[in-house]
C-alpha positions in Angstrom: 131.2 56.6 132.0 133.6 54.6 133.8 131.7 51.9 135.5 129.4 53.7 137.9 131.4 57.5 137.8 131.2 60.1 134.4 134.1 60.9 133.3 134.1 64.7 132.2 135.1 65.7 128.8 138.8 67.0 129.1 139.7 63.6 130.1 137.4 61.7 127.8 139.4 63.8 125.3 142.5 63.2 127.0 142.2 59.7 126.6 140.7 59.6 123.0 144.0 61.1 122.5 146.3 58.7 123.9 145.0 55.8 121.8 144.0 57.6 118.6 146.7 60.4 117.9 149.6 60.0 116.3 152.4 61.3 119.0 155.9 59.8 117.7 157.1 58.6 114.2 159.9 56.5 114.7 162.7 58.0 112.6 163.7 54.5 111.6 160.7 53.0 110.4 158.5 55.7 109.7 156.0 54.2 111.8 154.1 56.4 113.6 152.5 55.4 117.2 150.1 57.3 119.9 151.1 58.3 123.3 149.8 55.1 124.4 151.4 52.6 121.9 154.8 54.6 122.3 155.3 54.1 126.4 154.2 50.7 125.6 157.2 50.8 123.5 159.0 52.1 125.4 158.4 50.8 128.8 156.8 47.1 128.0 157.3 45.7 131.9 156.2 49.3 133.5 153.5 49.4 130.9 151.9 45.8 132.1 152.6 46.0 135.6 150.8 49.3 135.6 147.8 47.9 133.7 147.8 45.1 135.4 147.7 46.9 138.6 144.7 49.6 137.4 142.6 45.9 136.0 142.8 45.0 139.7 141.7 48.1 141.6 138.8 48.9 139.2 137.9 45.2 139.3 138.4 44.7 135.6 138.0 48.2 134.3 134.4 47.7 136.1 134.9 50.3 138.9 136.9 53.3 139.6 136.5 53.7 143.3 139.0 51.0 144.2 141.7 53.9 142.6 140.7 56.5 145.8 139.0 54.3 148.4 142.3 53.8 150.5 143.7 57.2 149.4 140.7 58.6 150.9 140.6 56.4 154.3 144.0 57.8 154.9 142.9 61.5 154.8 140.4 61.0 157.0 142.1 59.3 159.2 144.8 61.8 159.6 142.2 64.7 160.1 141.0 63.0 162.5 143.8 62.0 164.3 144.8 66.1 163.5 141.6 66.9 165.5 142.3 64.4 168.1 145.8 65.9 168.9 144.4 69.5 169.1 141.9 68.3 171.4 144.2 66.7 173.8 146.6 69.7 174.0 144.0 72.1 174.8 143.4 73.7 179.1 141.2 71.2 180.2 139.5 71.9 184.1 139.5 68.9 186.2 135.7 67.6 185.4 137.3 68.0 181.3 135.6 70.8 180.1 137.7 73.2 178.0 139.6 75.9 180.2 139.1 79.4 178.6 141.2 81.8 178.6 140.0 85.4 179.9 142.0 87.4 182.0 139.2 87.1 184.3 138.9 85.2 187.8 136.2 83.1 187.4 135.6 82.1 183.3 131.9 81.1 184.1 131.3 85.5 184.6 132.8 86.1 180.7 129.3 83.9 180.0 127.5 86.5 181.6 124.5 88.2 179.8 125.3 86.5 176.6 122.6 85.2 174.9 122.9 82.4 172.2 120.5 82.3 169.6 120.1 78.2 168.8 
């Protein structure tokens, strides 16, 4: 469990991993260090600005929601601003119902002993 959401196992894993498995052994030193420890070695201002940034959206390692909710607004808003753009270039008639296409004279006729079953 992350705060509210379950973490399946291949990351639970994944992350037992990073902290617990040795991944480098400094040639130097003969120290060995996980995934983890080594990109903190690595990349020590990264490393905390990157922390510090995931303590913040899951409101102290409480919450992972904060990670998607914005990622998620945006999707939705671009579908629906997809849908809205479709809409607006479709053959409208004059009172704005959709103008279909159908070879025919009059489109109302196409309509014409078709039943819907609702």
């Amino acid at each position: 469990m992350f705060g509210k959401q379950d973490v399946n196992r291949t990351i639970r894993q994944r992350a037992f991993d990073a902290i617990s498995k040795p991944f480098y052994k400094d040639p130097e030193t003969g120290n060995q260090y996980t995934e983890l420890q080594k990109y903190q070695n690595d990349n020590p201002i990264e490393y905390i600005k990157n922390i510090s940034i995931l303590f913040a959206l899951t409101n102290g390692f409480k919450n992972i929601e904060g990670l998607f909710k914005n990622e998620v607004k945006k999707k939705v808003k671009k579908g629906f601003s997809e849908l809205e753009n479709k809409l607006n270039g479709t053959s409208r008639n004059s009172d704005g119902s959709l103008r279909f296409v159908t070879g025919t004279d009059d489109d109302n006729n196409f309509f014409k002993g078709i039943k819907l079953d609702l």
